[in-house]
MINUZA-417290 format. One line per 2 residues: number of its first residue (from 1); their letters; for each residue x, y, z of N, C-alpha, C, O, CB. Coordinates in steps of 0.1 Angstrom, whole numbers. Glycine has a CB too. Layout:
# residues N
NUM) A) X Y Z X Y Z X Y Z X Y Z X Y Z; ...
END
This chain:
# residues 248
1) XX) -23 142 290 -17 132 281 -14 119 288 -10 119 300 -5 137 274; -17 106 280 -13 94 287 -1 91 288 1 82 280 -16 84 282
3) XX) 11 92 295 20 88 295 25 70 301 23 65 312 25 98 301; 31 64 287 27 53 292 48 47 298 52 39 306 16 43 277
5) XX) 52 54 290 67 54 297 74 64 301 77 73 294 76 49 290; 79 64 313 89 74 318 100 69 321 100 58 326 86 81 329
7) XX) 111 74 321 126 70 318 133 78 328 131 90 324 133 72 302; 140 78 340 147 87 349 153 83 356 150 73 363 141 95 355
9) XX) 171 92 354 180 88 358 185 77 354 193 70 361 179 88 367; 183 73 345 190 62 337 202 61 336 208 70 331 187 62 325
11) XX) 208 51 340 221 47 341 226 33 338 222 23 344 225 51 351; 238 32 327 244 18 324 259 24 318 263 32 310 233 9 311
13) XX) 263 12 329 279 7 324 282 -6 323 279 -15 331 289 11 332; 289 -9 312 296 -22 310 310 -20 313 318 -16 304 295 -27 295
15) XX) 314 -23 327 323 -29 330 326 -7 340 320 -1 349 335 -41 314; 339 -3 331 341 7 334 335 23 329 335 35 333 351 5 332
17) XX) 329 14 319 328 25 307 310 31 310 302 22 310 329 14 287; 309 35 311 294 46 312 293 49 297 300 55 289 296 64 321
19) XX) 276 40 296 275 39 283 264 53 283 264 63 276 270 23 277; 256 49 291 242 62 296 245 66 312 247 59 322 219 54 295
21) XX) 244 81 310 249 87 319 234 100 322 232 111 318 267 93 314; 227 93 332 218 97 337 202 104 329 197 115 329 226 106 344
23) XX) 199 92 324 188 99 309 177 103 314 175 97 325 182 88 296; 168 112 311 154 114 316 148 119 302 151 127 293 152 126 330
25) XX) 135 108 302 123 113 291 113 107 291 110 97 298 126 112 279; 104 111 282 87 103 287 84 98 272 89 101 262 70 116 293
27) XX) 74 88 276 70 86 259 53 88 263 48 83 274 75 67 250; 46 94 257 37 98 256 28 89 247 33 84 237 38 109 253
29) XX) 14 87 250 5 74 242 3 87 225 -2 98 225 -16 68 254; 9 77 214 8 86 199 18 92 194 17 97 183 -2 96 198
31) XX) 34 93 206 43 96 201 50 90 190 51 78 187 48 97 208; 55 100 184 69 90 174 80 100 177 83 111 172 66 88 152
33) XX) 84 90 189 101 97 187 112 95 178 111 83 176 109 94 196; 118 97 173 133 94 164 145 100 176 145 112 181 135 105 145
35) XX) 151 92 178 167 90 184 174 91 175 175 83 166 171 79 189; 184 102 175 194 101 168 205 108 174 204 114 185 192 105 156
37) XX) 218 106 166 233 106 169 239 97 165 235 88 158 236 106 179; 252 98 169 266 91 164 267 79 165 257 76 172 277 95 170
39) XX) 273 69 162 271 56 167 282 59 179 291 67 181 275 43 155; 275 49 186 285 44 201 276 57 212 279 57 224 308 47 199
41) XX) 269 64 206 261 75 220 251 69 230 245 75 239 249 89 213; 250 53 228 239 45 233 227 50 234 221 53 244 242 41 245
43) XX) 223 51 222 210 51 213 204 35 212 192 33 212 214 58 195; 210 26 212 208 12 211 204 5 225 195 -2 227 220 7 206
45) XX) 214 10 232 213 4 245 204 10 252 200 4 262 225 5 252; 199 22 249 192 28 260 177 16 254 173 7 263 190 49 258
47) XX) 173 16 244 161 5 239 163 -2 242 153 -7 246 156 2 228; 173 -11 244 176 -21 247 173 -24 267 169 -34 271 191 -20 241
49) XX) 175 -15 273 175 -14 287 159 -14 288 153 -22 296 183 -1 295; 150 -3 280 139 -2 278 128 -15 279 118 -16 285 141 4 270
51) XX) 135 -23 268 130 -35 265 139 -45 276 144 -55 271 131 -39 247; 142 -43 286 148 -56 298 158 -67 288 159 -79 291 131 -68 307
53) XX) 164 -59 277 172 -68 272 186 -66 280 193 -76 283 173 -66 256; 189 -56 284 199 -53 292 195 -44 306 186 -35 307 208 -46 283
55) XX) 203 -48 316 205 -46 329 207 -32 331 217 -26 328 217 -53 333; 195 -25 335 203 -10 339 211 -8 349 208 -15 358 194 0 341
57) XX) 221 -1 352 232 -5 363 223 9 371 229 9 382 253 -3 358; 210 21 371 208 28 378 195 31 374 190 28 363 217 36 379
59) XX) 188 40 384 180 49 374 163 41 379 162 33 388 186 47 354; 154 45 372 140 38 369 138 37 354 144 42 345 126 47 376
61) XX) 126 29 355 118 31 346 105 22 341 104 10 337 125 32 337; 94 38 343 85 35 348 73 34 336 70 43 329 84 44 359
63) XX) 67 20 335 56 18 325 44 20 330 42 14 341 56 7 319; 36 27 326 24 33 336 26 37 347 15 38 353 13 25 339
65) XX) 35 40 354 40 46 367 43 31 376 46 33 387 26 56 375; 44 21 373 54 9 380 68 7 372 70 5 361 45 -7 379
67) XX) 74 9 381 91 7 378 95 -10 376 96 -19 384 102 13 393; 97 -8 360 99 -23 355 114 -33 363 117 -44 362 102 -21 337
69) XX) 119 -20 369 134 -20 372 133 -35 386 138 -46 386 141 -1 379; 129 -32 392 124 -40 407 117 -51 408 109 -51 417 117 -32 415
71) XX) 119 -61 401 118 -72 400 105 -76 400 103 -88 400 124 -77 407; 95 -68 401 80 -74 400 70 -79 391 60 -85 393 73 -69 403
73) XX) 76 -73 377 71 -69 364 73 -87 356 84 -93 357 83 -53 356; 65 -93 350 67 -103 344 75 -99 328 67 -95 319 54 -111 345
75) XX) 87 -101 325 93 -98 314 85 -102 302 85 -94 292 105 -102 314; 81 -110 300 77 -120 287 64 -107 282 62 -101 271 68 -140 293
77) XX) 57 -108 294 42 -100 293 43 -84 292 35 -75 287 33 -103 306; 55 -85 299 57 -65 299 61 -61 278 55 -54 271 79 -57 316
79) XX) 73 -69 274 75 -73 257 64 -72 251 63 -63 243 79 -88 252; 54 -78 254 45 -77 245 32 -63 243 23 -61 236 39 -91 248
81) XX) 39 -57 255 29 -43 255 44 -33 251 42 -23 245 18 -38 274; 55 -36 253 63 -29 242 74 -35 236 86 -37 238 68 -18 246
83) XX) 66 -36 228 74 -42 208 89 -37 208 93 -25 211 65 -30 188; 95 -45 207 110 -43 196 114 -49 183 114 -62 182 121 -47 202
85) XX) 117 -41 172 119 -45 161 134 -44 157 138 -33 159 111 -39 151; 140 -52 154 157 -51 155 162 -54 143 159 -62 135 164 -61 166
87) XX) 172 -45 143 183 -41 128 183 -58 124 178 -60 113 205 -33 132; 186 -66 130 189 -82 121 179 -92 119 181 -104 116 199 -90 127
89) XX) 164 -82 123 155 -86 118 150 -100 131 139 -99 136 159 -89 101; 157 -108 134 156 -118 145 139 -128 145 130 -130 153 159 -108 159
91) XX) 142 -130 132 134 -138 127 137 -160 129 147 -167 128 134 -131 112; 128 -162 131 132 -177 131 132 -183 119 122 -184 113 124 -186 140
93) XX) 143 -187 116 147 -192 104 140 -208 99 137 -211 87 164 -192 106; 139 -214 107 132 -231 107 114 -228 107 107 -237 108 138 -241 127
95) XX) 107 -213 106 95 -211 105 90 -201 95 96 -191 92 92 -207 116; 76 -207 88 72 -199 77 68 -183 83 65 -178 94 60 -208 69
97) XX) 69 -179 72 63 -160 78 50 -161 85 47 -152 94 59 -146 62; 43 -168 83 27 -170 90 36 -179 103 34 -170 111 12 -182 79
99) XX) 42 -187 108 42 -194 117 56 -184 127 58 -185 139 44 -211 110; 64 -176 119 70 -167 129 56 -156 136 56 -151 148 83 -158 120
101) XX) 48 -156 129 42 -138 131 25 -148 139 14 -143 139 38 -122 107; 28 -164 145 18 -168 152 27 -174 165 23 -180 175 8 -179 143
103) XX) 37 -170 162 47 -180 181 43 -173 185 31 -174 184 64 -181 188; 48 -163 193 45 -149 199 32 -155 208 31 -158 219 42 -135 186
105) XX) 22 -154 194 7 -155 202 6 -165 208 6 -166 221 -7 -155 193; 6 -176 200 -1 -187 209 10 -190 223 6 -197 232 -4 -204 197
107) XX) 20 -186 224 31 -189 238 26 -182 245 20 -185 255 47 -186 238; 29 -167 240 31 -157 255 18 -151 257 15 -149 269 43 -143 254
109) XX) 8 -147 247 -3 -144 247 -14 -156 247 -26 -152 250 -2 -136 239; -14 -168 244 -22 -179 248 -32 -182 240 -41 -190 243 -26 -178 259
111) XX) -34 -172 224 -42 -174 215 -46 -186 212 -37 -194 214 -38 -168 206; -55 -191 208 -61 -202 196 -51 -199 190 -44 -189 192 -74 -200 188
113) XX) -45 -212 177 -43 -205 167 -50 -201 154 -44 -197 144 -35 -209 165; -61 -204 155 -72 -194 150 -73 -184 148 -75 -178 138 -81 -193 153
115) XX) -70 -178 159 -68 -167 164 -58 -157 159 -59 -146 153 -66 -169 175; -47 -167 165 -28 -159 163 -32 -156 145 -31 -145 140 -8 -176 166
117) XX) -37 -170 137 -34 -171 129 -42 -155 117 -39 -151 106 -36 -184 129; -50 -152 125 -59 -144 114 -55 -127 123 -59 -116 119 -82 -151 113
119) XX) -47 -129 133 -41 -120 136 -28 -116 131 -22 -105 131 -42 -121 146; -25 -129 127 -11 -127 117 -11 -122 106 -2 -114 102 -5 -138 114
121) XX) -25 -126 96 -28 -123 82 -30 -107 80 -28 -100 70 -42 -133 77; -37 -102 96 -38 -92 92 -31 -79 89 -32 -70 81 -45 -91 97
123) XX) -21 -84 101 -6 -74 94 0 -79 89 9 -70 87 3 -68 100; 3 -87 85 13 -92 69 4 -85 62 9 -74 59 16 -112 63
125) XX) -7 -86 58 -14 -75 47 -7 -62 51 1 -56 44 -32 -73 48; -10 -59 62 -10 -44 60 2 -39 60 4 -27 60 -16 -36 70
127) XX) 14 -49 59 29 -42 56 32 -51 42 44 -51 38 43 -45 72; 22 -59 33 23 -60 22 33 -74 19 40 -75 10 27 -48 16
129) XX) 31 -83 31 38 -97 31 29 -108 26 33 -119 23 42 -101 46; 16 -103 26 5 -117 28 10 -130 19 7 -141 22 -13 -112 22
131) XX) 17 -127 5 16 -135 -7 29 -144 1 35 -152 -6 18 -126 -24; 32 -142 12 48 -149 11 43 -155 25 50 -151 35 66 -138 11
133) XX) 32 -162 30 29 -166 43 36 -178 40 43 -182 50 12 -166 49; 36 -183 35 41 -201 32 59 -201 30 63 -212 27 31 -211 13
135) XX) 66 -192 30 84 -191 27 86 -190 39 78 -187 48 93 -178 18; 100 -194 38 108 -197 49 116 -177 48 115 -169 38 120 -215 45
137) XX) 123 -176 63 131 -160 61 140 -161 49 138 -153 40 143 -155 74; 148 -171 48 161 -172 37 155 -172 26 163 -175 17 171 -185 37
139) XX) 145 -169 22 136 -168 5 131 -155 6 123 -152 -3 123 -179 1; 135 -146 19 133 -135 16 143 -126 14 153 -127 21 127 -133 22
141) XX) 142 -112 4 150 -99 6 149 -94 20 139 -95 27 144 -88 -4; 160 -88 24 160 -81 38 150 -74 41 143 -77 51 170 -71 40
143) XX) 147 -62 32 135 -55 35 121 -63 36 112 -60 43 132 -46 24; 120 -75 28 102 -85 32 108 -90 48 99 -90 55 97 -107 15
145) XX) 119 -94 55 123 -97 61 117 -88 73 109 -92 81 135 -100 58; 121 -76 71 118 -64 85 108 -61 82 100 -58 91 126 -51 89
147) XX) 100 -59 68 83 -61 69 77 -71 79 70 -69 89 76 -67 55; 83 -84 75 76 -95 86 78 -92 101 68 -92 109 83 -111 84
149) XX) 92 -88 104 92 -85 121 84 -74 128 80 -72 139 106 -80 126; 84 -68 115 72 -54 120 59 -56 123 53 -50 131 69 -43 110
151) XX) 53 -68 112 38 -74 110 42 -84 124 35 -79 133 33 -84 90; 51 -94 131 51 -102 139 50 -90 152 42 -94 161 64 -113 137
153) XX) 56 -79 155 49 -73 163 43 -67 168 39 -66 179 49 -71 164; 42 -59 156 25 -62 154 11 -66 162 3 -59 167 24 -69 147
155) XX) 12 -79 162 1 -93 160 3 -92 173 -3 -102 177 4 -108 150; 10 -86 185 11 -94 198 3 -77 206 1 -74 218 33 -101 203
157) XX) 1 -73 200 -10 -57 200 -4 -51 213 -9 -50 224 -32 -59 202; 15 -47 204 19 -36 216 18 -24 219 23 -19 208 28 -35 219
159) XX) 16 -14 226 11 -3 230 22 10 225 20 22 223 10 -5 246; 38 0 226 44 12 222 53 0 215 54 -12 221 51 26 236
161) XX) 60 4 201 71 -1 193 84 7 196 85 19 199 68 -1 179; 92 -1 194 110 4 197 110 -3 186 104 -13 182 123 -2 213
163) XX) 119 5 181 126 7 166 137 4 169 139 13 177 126 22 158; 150 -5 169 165 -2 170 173 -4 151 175 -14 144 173 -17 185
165) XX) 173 8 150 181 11 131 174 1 124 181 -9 122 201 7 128; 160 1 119 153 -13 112 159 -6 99 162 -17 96 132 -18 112
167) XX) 162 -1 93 167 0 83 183 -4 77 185 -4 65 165 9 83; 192 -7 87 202 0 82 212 -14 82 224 -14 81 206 14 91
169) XX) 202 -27 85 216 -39 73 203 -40 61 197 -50 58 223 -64 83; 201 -28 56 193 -32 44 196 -24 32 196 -12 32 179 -30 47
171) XX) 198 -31 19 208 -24 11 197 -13 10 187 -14 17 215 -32 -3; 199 -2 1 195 10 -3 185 9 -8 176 16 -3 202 17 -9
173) XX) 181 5 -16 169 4 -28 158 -5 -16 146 -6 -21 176 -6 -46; 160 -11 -4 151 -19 1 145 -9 8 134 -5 6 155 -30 7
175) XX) 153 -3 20 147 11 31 136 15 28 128 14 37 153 23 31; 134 19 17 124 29 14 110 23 15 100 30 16 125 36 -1
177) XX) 109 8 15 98 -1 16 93 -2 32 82 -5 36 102 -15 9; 105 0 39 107 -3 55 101 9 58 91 8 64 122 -6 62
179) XX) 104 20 55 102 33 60 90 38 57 83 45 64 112 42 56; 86 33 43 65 32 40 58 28 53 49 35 58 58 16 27
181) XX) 62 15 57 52 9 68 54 17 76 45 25 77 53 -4 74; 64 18 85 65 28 96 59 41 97 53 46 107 78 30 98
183) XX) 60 48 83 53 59 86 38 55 83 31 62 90 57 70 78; 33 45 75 16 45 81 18 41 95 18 50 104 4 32 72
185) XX) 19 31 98 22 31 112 18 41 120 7 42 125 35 31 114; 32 54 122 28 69 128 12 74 122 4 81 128 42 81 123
187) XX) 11 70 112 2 77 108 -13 73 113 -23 80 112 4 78 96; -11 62 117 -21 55 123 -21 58 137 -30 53 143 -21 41 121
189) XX) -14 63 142 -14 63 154 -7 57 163 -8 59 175 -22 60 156; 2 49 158 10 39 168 18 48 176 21 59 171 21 29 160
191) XX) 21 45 188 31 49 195 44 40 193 45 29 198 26 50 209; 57 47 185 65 47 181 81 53 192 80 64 198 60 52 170
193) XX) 92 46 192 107 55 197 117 44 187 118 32 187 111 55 220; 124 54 180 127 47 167 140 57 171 142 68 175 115 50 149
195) XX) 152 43 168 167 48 168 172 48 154 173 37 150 178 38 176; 174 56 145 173 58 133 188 69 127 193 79 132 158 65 133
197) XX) 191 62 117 201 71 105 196 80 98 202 90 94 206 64 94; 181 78 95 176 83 88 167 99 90 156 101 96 171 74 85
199) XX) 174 106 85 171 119 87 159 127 81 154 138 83 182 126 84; 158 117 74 145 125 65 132 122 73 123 129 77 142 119 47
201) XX) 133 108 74 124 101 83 122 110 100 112 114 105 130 84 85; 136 110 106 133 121 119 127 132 118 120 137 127 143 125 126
203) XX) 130 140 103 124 151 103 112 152 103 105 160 110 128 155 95; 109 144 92 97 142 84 81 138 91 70 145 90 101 130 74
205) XX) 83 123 100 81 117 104 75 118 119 66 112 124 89 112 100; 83 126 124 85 124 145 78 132 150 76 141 142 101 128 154
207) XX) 71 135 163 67 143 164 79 149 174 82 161 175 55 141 167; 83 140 180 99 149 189 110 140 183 111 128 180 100 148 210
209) XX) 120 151 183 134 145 180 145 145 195 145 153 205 141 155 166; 154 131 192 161 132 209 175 131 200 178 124 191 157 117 224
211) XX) 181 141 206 196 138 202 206 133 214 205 139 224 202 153 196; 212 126 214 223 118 223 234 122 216 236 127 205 221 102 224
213) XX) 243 119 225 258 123 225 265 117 240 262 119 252 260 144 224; 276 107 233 282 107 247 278 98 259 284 96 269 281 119 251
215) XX) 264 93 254 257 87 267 245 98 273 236 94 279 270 85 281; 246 109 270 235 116 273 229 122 259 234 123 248 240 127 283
217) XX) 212 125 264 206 138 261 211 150 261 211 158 271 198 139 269; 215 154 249 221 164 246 209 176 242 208 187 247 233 160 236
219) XX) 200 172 233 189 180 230 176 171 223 177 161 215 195 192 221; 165 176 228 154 172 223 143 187 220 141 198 225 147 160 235
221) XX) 138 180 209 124 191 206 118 186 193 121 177 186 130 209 203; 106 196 193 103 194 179 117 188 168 129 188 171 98 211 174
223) XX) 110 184 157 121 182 145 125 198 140 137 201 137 114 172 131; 116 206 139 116 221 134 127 228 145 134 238 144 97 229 135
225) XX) 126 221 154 137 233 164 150 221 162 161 226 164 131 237 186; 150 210 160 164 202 159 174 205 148 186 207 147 160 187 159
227) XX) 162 203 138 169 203 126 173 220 120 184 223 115 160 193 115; 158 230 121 164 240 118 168 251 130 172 263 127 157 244 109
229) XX) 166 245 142 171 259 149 179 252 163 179 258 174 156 271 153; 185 239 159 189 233 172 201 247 182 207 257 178 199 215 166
231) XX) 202 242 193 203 254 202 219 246 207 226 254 214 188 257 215; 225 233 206 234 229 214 247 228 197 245 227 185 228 213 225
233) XX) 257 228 203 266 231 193 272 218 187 276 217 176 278 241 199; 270 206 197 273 193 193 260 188 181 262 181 172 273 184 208
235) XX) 249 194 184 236 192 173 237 197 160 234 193 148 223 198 177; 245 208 166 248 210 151 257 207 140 255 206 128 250 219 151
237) XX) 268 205 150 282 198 142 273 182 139 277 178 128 301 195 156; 268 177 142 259 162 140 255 168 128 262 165 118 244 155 151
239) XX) 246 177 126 238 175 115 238 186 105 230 190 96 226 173 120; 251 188 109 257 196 94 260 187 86 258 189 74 270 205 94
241) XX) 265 176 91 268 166 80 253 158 71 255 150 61 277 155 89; 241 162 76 233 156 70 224 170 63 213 169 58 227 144 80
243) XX) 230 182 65 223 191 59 218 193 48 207 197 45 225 197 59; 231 191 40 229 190 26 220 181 23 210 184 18 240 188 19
245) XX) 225 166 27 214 153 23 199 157 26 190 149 25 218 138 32; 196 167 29 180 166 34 175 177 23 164 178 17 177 171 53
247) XX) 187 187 21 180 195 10 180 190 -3 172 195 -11 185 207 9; 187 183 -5 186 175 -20 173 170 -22 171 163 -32 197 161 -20
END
């Protein structure tokens, strides 16, 4: 199997506090992981360290077997082979949806914008934005909003997407539009690690589930062994509370 990320010994603290306390895991080319747990288990932060938004205080981590950690790796260019799509959407507000989902290219990737541009059209179609290329973000609903960040990362053709909660400043009735694309997405093949509330979707959706607690890896497996036969007692107390909601 291609493994295109490996994660070991991972370690981060802010200040005193040990947010991740020694993580190890791989991502494999065609995975869809789902992350889940409590808020505050640094489920966030760990993507976040992933994507060089934050400082790991230990640890590696290695994209194709070079450790992004050690200063050799150009940040701008390593982003663009792995995507992040983020809960507040982080869209440029002063740019139409065609002119957010063409920066990207023509800067860091160096497209025409010929190019960017019909690379842009093509996933705004395919996450069902195309008709809104000419609006500004603030004329959009939340959910056309994280359509667009999904289609803008899309367009920059990264190898693996980080998910951090794209659902969840989105009122209720929008999600379900967010959570369509993502799963063609998986279904296409994307290699996916998605920090997620959503339980139907980890179930449904993943091919491995990671549970955190605490700063650590508490349990990973299939969704079939997480959800119905998880083996750690903290997994379970987690997801008793969403038991019912999944049988409904």
């Amino acid at each position: 199997m291609d493994e295109i990320l490996k994660v070991e010994h991972l370690v981060k603290t802010f200040g005193t506090n040990e947010v991740l306390k020694d993580i190890d895991f791989s991502v494999f080319k065609g995975d869809v992981i789902s992350i889940i747990g409590s808020s505050g288990s640094g489920k966030s932060t760990l993507l976040r360290c992933i994507n060089m938004l934050e400082d790991a205080t230990g640890g590696r981590i290695l994209y194709h077997g070079n450790n992004i950690l050690d200063g050799s790796i150009d940040e701008d260019q390593y982003r663009t082979k792995v995507g992040m799509v983020f809960q507040s959407f982080n869209l440029f507000n002063n740019y139409t949806v065609l002119g957010n989902c063409m920066l990207g290219q023509t800067h860091v990737l160096k497209r025409s914008k010929e190019d960017a541009r019909k690379r842009a059209m093509e996933y705004l179609e395919k996450v069902g934005m195309e008709q809104y290329i000419n609006a500004k973000p603030r004329q959009l609903s939340g959910g056309q909003k994280q359509r667009v960040a999904i289609a803008r990362a899309l367009a920059m053709d990264p190898e693996v997407l980080l998910f951090d909660e794209p659902t969840s400043a989105l009122d209720p009735e929008m999600v379900g539009e967010v959570l369509d694309v993502m799963k063609n997405l998986a279904e296409s093949g994307m290699t996916m690690l998605v920090v997620t509330h959503e339980m139907a979707f980890a179930r449904d959706i993943s091919k491995r589930v990671v549970f955190m607690a605490d700063g650590r890896i508490e349990e990973e497996g299939s969704p079939d062994q997480i959800f119905n036969h998880p083996q750690k007692e903290r997994t379970k107390e987690f997801l008793s509370r969403f038991t019912k909601t999944l049988k409904d």
